[in-house]
The first five atom37 places (N, CA, C, CB, O) and aatype in JSON, in Angstrom:
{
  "aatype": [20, 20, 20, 20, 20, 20, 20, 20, 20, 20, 20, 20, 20, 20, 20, 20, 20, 20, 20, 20, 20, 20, 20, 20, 20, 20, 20, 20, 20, 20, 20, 20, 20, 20, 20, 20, 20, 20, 20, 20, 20, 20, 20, 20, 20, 20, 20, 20, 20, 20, 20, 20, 20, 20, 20, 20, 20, 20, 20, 20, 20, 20, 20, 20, 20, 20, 20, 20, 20, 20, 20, 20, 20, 20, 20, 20, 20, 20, 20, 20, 20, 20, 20, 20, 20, 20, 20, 20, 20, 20, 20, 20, 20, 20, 20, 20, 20, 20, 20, 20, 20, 20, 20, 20, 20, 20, 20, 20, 20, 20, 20, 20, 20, 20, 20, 20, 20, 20, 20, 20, 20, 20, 20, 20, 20, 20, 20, 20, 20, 20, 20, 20, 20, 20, 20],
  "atom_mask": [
    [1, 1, 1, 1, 1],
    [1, 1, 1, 1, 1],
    [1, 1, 1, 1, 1],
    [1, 1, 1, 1, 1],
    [1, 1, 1, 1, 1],
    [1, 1, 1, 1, 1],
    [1, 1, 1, 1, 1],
    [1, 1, 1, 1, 1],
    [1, 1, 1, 1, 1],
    [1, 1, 1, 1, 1],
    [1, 1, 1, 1, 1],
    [1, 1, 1, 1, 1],
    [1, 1, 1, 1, 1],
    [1, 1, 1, 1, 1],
    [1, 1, 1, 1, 1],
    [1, 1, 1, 1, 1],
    [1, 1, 1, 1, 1],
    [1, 1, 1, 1, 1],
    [1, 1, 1, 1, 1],
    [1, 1, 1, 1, 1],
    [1, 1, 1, 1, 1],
    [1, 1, 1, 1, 1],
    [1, 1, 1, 1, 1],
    [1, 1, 1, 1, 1],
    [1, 1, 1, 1, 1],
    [1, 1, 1, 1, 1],
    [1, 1, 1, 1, 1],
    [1, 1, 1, 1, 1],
    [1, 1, 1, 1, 1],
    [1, 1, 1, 1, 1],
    [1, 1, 1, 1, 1],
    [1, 1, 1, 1, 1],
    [1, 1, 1, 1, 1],
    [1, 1, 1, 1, 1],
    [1, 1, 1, 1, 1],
    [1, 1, 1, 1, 1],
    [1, 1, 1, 1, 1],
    [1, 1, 1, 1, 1],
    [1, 1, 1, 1, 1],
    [1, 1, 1, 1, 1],
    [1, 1, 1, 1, 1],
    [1, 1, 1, 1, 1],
    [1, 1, 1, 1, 1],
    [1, 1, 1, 1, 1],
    [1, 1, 1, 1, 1],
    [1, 1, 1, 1, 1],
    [1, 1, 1, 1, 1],
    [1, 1, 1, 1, 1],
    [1, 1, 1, 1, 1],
    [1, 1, 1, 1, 1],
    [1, 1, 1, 1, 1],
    [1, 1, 1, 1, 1],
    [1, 1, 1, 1, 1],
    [1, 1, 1, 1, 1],
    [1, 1, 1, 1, 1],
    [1, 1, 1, 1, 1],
    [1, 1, 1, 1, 1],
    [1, 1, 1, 1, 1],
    [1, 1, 1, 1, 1],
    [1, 1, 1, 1, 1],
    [1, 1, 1, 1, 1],
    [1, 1, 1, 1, 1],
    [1, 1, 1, 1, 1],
    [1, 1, 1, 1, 1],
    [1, 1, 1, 1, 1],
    [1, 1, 1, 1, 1],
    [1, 1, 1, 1, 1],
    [1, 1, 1, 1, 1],
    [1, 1, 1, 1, 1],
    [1, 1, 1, 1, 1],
    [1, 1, 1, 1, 1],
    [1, 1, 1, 1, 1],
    [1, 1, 1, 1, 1],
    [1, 1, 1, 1, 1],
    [1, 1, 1, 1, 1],
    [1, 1, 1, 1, 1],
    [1, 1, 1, 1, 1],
    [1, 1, 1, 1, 1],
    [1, 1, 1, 1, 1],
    [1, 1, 1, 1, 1],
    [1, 1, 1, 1, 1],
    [1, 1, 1, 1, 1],
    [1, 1, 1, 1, 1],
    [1, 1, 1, 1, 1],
    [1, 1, 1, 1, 1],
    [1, 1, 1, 1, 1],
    [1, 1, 1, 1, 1],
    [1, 1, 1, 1, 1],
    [1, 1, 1, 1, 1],
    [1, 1, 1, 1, 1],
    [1, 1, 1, 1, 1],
    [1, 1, 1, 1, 1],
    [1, 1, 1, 1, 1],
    [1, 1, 1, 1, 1],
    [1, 1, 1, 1, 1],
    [1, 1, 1, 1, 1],
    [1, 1, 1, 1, 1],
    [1, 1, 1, 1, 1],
    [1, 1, 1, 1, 1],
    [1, 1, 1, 1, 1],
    [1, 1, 1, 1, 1],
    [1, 1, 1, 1, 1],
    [1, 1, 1, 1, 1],
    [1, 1, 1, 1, 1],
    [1, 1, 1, 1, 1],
    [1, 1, 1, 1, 1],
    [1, 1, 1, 1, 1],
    [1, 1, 1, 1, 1],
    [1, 1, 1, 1, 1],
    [1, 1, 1, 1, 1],
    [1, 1, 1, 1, 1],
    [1, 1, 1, 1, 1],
    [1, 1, 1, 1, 1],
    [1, 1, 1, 1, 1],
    [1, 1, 1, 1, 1],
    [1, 1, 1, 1, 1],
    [1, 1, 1, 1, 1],
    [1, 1, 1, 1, 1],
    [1, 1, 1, 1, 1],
    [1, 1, 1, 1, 1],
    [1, 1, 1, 1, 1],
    [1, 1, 1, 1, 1],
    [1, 1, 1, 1, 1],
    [1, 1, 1, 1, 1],
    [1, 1, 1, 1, 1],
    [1, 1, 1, 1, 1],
    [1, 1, 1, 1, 1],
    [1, 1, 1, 1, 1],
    [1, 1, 1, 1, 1],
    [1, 1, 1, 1, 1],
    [1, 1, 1, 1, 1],
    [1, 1, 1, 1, 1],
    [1, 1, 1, 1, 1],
    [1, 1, 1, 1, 1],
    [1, 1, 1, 1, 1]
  ],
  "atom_positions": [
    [[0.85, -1.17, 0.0], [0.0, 0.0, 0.0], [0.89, 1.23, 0.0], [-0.97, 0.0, 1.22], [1.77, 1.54, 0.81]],
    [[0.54, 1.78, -0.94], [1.26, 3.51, -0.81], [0.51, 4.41, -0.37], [1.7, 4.23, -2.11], [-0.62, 4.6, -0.83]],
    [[0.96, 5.05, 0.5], [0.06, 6.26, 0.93], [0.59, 7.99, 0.81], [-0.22, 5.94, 2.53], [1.74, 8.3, 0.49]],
    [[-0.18, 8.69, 1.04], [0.4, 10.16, 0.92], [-0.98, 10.66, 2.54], [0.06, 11.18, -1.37], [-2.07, 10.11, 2.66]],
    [[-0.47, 11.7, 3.45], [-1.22, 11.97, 3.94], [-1.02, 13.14, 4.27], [-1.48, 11.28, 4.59], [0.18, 13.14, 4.57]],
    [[-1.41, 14.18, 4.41], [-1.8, 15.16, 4.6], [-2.72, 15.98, 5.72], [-2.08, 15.11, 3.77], [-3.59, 16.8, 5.46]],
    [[-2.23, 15.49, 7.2], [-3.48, 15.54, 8.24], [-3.66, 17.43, 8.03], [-2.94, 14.81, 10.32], [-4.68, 18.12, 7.98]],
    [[-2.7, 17.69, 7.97], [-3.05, 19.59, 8.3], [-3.82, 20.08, 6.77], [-1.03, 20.86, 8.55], [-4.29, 21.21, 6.9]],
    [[-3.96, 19.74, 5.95], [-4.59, 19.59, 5.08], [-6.04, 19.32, 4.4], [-4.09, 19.17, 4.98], [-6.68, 19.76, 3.45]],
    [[-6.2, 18.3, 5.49], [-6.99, 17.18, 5.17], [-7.3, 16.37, 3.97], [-7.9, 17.48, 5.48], [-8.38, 15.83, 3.72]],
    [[-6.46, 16.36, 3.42], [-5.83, 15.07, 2.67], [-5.35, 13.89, 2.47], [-5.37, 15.12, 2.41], [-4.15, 13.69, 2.66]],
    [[-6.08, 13.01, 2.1], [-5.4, 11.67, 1.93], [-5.57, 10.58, 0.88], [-5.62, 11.06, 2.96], [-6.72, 10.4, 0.46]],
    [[-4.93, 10.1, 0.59], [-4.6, 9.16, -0.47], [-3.9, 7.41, -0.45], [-3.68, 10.02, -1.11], [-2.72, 7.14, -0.22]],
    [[-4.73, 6.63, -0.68], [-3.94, 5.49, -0.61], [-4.05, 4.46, -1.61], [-4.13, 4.94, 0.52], [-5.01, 4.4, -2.37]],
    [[-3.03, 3.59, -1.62], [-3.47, 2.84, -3.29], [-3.09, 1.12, -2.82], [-2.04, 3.59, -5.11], [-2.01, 0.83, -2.29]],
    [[-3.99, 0.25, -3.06], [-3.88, -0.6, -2.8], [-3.23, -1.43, -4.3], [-5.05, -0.83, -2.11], [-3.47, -0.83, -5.35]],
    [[-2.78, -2.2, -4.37], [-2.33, -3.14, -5.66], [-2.31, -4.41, -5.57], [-1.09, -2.96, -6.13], [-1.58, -4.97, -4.75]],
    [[-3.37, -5.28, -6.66], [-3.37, -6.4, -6.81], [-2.85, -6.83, -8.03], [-4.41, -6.76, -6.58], [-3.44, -6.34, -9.0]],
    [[-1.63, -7.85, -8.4], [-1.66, -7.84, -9.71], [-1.21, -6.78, -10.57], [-2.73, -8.04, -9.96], [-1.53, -6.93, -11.75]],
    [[-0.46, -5.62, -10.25], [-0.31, -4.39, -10.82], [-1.63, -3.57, -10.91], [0.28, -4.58, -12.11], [-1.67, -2.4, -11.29]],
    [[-2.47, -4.13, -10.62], [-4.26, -3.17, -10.99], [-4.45, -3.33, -9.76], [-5.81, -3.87, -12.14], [-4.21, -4.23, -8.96]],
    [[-5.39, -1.34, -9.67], [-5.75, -0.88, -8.25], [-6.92, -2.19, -7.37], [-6.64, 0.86, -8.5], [-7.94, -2.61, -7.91]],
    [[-6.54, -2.54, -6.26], [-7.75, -2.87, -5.94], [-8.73, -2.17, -5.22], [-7.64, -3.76, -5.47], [-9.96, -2.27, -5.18]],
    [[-7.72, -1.27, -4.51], [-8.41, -0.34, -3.42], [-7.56, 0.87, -3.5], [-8.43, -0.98, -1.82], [-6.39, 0.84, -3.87]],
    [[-8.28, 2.12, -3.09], [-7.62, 3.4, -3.23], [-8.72, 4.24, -2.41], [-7.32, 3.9, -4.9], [-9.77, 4.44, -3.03]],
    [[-8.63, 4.82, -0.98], [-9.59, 5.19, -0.27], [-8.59, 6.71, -0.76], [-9.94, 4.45, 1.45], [-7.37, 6.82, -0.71]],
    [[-9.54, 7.67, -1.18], [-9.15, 9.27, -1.47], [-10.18, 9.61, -0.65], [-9.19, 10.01, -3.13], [-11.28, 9.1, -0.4]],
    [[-9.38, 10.9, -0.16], [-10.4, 12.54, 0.75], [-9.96, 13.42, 0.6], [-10.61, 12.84, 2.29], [-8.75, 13.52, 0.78]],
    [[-10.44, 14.12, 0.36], [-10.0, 15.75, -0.36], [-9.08, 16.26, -1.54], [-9.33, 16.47, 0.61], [-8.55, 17.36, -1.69]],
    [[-9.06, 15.11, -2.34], [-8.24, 14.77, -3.44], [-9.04, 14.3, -4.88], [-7.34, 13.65, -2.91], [-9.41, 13.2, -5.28]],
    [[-9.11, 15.68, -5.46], [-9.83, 14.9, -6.4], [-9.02, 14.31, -7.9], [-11.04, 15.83, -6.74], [-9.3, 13.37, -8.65]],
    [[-8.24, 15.06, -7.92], [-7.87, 14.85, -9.48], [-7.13, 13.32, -9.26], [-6.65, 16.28, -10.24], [-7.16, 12.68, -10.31]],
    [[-6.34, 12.45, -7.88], [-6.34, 11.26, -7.9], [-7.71, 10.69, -7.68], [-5.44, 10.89, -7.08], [-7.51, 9.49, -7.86]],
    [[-8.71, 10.81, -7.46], [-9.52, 9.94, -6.95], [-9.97, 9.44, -8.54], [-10.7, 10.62, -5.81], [-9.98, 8.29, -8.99]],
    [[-10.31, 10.63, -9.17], [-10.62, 10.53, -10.45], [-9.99, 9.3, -11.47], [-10.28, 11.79, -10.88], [-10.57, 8.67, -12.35]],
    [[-8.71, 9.21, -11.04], [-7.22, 8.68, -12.35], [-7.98, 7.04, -11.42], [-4.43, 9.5, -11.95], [-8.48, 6.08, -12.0]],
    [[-7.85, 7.18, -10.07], [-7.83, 5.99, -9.84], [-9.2, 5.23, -9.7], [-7.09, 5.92, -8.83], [-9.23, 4.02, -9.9]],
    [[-10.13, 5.82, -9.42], [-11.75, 5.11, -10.13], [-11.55, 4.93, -11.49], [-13.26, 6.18, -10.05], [-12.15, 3.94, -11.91]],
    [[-10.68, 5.74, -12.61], [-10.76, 4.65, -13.62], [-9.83, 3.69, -13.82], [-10.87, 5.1, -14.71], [-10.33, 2.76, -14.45]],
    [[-8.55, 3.5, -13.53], [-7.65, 2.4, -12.95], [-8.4, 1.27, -12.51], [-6.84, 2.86, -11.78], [-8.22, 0.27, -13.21]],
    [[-9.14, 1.16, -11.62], [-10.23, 0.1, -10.77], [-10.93, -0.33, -11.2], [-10.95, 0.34, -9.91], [-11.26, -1.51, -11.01]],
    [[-11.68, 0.85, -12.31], [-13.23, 0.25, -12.82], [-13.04, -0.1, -14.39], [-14.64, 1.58, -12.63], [-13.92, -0.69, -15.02]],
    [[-11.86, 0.31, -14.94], [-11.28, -0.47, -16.36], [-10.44, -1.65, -15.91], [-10.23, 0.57, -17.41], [-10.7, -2.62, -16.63]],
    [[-9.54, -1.93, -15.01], [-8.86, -3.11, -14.68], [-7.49, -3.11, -15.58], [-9.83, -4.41, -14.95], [-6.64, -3.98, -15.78]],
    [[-7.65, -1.62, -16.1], [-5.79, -1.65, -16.35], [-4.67, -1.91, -15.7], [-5.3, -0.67, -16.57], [-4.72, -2.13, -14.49]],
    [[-3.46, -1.92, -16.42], [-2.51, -1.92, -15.01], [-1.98, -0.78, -14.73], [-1.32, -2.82, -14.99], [-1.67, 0.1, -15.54]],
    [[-1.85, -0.78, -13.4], [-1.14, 0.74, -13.18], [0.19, 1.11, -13.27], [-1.33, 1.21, -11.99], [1.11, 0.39, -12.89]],
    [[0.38, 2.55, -13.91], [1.56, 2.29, -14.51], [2.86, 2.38, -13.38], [1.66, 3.32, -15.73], [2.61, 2.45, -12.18]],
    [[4.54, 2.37, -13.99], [5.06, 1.98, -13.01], [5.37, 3.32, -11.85], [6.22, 1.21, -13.56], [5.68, 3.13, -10.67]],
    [[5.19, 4.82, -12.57], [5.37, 5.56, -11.63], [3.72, 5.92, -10.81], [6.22, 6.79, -12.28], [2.77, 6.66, -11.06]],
    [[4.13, 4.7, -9.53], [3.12, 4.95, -8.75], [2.83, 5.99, -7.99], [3.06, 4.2, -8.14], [1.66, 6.17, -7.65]],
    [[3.88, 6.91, -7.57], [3.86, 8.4, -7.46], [3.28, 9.58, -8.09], [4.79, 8.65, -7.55], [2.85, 10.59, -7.54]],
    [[3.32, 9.29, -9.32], [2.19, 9.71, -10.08], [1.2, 9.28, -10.25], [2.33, 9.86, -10.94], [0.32, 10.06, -10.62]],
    [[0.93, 8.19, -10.11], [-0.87, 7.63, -9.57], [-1.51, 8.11, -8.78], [-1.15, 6.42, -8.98], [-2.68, 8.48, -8.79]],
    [[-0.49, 8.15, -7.8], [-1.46, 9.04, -6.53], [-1.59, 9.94, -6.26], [-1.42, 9.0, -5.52], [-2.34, 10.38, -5.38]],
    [[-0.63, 10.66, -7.17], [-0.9, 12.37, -7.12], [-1.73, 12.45, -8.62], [0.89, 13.56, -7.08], [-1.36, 13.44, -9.25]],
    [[-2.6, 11.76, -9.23], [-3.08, 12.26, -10.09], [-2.74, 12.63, -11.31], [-3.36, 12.85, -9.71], [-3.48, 13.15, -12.15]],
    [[-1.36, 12.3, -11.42], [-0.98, 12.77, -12.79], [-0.76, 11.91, -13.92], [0.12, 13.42, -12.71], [-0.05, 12.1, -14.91]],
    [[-1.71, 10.65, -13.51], [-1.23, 9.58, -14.85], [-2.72, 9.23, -15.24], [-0.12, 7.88, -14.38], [-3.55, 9.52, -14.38]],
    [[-3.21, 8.63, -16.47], [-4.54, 8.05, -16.66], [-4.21, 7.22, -17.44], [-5.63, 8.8, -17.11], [-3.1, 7.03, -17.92]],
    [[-5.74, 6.36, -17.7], [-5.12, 5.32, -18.27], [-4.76, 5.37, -19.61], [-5.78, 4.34, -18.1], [-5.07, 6.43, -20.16]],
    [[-3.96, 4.19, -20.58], [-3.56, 4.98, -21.59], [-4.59, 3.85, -22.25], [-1.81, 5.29, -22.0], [-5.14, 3.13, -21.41]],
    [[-4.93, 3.58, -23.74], [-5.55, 2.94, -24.39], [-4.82, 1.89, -25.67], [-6.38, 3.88, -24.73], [-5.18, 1.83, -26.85]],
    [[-3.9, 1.25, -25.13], [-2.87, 0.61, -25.98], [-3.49, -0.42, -26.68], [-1.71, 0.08, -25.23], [-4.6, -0.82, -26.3]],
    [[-2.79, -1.05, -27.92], [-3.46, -2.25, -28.56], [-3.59, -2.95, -27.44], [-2.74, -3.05, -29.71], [-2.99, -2.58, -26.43]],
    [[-4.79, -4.62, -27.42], [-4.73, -4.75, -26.9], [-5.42, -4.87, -25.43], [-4.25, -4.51, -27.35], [-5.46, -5.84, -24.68]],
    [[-5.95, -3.54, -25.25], [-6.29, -3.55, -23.84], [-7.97, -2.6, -23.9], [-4.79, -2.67, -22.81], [-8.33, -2.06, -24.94]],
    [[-8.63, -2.57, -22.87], [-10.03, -1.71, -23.65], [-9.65, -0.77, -24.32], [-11.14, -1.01, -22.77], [-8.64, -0.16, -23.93]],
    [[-10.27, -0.39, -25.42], [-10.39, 1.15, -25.95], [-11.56, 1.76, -25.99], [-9.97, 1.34, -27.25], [-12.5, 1.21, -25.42]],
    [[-11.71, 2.64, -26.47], [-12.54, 4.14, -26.49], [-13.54, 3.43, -26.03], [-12.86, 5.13, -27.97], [-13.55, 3.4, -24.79]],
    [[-14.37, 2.87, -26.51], [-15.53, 2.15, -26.72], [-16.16, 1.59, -24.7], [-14.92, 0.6, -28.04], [-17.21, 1.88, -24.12]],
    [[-14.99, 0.75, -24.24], [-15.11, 0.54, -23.25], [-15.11, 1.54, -21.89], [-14.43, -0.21, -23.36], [-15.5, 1.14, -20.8]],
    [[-14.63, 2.91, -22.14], [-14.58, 3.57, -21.48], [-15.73, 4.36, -20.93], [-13.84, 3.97, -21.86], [-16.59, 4.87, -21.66]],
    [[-15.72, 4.46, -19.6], [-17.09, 4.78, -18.99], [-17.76, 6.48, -20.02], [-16.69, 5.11, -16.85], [-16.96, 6.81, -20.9]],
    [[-18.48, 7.0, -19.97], [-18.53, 8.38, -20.8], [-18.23, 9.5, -19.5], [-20.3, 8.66, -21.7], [-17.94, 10.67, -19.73]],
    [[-18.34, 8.97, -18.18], [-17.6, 10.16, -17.38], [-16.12, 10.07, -17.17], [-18.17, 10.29, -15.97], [-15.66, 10.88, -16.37]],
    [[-15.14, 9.08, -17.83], [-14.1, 8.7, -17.87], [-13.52, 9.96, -17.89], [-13.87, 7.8, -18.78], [-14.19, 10.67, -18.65]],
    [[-12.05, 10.93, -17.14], [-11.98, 12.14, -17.46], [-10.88, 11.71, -18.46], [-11.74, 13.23, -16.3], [-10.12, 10.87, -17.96]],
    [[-10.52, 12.11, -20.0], [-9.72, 11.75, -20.54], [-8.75, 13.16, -20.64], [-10.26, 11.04, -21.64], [-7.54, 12.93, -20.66]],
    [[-9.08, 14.35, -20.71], [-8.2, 15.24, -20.66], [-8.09, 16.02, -19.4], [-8.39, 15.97, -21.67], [-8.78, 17.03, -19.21]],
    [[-6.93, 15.4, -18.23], [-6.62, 16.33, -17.02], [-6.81, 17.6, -17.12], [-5.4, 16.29, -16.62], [-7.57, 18.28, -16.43]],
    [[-6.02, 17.98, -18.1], [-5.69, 19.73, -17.97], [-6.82, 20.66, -17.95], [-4.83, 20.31, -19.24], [-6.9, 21.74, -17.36]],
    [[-7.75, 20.03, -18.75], [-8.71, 20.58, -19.25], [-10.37, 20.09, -18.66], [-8.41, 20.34, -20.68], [-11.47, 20.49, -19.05]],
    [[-10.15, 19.38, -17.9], [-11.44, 18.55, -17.04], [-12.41, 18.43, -18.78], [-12.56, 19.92, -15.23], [-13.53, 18.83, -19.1]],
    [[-11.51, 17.84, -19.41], [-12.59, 16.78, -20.36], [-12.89, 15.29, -20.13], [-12.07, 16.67, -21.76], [-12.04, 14.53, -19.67]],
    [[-14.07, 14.91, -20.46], [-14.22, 13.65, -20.23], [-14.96, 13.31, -22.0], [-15.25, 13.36, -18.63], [-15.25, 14.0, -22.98]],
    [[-15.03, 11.61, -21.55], [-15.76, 11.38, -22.48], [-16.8, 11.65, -23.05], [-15.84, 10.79, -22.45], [-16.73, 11.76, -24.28]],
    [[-18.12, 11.85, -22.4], [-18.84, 12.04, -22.6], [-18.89, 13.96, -23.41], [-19.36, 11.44, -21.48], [-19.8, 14.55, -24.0]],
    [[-17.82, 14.28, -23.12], [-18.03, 15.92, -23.51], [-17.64, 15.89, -24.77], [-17.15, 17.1, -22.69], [-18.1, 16.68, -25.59]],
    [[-16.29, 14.5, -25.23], [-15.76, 14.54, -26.56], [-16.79, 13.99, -27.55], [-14.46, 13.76, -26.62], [-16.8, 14.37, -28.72]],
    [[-17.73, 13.0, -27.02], [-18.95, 12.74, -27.72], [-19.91, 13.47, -28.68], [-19.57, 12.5, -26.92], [-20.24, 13.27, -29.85]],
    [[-20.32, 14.62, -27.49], [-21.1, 15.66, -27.64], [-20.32, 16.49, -28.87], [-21.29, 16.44, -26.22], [-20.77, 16.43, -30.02]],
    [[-18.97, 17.35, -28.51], [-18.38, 17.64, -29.19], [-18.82, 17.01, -30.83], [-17.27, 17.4, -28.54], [-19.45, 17.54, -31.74]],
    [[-18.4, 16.14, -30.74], [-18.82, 15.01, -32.14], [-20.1, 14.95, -32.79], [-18.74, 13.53, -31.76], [-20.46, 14.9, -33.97]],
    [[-20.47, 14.96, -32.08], [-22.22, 15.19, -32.13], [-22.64, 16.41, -33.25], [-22.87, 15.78, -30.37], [-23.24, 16.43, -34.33]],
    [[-21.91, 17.54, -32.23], [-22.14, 18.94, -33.1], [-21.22, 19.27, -33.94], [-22.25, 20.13, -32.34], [-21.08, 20.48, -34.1]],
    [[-20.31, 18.33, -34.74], [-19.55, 18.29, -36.27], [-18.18, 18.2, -35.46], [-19.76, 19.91, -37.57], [-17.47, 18.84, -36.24]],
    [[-17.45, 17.88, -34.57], [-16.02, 17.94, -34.36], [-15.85, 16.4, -34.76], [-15.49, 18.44, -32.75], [-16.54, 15.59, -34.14]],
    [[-14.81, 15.83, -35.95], [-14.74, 15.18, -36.26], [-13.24, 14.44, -36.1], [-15.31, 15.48, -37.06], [-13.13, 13.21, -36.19]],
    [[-12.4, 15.07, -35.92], [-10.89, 14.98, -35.33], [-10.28, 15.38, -34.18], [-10.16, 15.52, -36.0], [-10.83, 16.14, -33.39]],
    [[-9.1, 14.9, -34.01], [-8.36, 15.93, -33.49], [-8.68, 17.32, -32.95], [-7.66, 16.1, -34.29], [-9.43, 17.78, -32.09]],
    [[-7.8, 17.78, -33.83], [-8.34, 19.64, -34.45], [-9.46, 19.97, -33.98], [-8.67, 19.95, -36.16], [-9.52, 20.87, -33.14]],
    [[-10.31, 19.48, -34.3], [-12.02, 20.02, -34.17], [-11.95, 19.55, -32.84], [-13.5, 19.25, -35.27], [-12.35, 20.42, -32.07]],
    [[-11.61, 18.54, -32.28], [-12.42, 18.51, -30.32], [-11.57, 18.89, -30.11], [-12.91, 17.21, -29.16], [-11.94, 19.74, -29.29]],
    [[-9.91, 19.07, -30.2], [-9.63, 20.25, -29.48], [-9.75, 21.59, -29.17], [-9.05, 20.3, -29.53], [-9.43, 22.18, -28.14]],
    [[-10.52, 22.22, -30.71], [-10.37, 23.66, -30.69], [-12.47, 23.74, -29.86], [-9.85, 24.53, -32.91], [-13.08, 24.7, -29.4]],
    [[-12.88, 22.34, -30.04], [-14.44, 22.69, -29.73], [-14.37, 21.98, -27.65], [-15.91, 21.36, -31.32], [-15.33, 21.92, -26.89]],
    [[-13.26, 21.66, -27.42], [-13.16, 20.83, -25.93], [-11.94, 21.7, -24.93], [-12.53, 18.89, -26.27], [-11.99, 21.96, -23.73]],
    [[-10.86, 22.01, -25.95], [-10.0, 22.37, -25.58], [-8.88, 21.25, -25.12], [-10.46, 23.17, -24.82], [-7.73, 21.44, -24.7]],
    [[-9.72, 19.8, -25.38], [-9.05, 19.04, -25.14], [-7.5, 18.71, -25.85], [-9.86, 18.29, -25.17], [-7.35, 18.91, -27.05]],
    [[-6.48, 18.23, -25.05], [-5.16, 18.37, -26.13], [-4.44, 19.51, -26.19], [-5.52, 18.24, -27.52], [-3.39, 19.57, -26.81]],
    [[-4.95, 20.51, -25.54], [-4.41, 21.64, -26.04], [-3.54, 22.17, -24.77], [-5.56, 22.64, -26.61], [-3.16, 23.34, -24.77]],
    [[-3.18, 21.2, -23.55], [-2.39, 21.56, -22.66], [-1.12, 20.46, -22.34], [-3.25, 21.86, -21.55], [-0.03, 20.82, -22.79]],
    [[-1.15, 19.58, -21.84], [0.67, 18.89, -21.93], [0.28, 18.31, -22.83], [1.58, 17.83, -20.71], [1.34, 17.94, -23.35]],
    [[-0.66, 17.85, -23.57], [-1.11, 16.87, -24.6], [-0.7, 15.53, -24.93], [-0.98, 17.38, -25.59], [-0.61, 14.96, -26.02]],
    [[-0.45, 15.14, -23.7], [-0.38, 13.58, -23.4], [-1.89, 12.5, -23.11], [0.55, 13.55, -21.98], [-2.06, 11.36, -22.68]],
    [[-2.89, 13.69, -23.68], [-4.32, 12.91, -24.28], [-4.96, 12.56, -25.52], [-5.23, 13.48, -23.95], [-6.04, 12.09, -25.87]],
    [[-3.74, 13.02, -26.13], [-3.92, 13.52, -27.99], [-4.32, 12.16, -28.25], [-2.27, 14.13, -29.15], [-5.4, 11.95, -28.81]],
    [[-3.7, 11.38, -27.97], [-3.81, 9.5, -28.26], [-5.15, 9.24, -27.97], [-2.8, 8.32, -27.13], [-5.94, 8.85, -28.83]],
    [[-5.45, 9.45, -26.74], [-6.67, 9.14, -26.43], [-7.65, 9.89, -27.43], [-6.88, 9.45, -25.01], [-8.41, 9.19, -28.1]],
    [[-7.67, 11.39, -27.58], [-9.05, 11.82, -27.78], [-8.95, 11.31, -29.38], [-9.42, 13.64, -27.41], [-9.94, 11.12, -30.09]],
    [[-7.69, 11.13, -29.76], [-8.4, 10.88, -31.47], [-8.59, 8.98, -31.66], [-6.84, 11.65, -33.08], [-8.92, 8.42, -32.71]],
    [[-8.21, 8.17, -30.06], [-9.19, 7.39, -30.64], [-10.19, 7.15, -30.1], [-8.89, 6.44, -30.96], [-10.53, 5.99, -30.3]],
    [[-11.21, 8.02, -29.13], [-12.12, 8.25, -29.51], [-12.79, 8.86, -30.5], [-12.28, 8.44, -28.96], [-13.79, 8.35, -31.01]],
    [[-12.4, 9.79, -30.8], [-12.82, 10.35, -32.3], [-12.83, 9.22, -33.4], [-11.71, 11.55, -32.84], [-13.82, 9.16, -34.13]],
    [[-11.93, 8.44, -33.56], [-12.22, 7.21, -34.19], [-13.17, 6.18, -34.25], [-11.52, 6.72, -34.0], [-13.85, 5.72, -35.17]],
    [[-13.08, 5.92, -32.98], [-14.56, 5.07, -32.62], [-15.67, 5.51, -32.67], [-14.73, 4.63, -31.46], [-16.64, 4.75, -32.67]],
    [[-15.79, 6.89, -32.74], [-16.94, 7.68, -32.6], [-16.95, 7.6, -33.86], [-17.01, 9.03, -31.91], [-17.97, 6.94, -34.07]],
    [[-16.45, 7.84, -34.96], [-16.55, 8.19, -36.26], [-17.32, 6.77, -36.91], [-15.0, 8.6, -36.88], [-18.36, 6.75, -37.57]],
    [[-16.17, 5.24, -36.37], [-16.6, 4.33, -36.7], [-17.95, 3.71, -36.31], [-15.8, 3.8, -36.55], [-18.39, 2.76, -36.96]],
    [[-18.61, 4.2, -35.29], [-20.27, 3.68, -34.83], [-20.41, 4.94, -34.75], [-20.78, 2.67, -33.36], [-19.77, 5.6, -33.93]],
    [[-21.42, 5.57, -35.75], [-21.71, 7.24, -35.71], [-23.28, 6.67, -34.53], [-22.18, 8.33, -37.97], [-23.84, 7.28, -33.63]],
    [[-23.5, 5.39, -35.07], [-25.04, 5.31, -34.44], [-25.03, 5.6, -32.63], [-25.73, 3.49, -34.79], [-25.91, 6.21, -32.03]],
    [[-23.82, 4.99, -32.01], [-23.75, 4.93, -30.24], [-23.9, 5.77, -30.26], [-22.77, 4.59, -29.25], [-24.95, 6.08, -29.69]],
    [[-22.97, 7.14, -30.97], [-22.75, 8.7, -30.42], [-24.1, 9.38, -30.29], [-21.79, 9.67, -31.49], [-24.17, 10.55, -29.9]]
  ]
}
């Protein structure tokens, strides 16, 4: 178990690991980990190796061959940190003509800050493109 705590704060963070995938992760007053790690838990990825950045929030999951993609991902999934985008917003986006890249970033803003979501949002944009009917 890794923990971070924060009593003067009131902060806390802990990450349990089974298997490399979260089993348990009790967060309080922490949101941007609580976030990374409800989807860690509830996709059953593995977590990656800087667990320091798991628990501070700064990693998500990535969507490699292989492992779920777009499709499987919850629609409140947050896929762009910087920008508190989630799935469900890149959808919408799509919905009202953003068809790439380019277009949900300039219509989400998604991507448009460390842009270590670019992967992600264009393959959702992909999947979205490929079943226009789910969207």
């Amino acid at each position: 178990m890794l923990r971070l705590s924060d009593p003067r704060g009131g902060r806390y963070a802990g990450i349990a690991l089974r298997a490399d995938r979260v089993a348990a992760a009790p967060v309080i007053g922490m949101p941007d980990p609580a976030a990374a790690l409800v989807q860690f838990h509830d996709s059953g990825f593995l977590a990656p190796l800087d667990r320091l950045g798991l628990l501070l929030g700064r990693t998500l999951p990535d969507m490699p061959a292989g492992r779920p993609d777009a499709s499987e991902l919850p629609g409140s999934a947050l896929v762009c940190r910087c920008n508190g985008v989630t799935k469900d917003a890149l959808l919408s986006a799509v919905r009202d003509g953003s068809a790439d890249l380019p277009g949900l970033s300039r219509a989400t803003r998604a991507g448009t800050g460390r842009g270590g979501c670019r992967d992600a949002v264009s393959k959702i944009a992909a999947w979205a493109a490929a079943t226009p009917a789910r969207v």
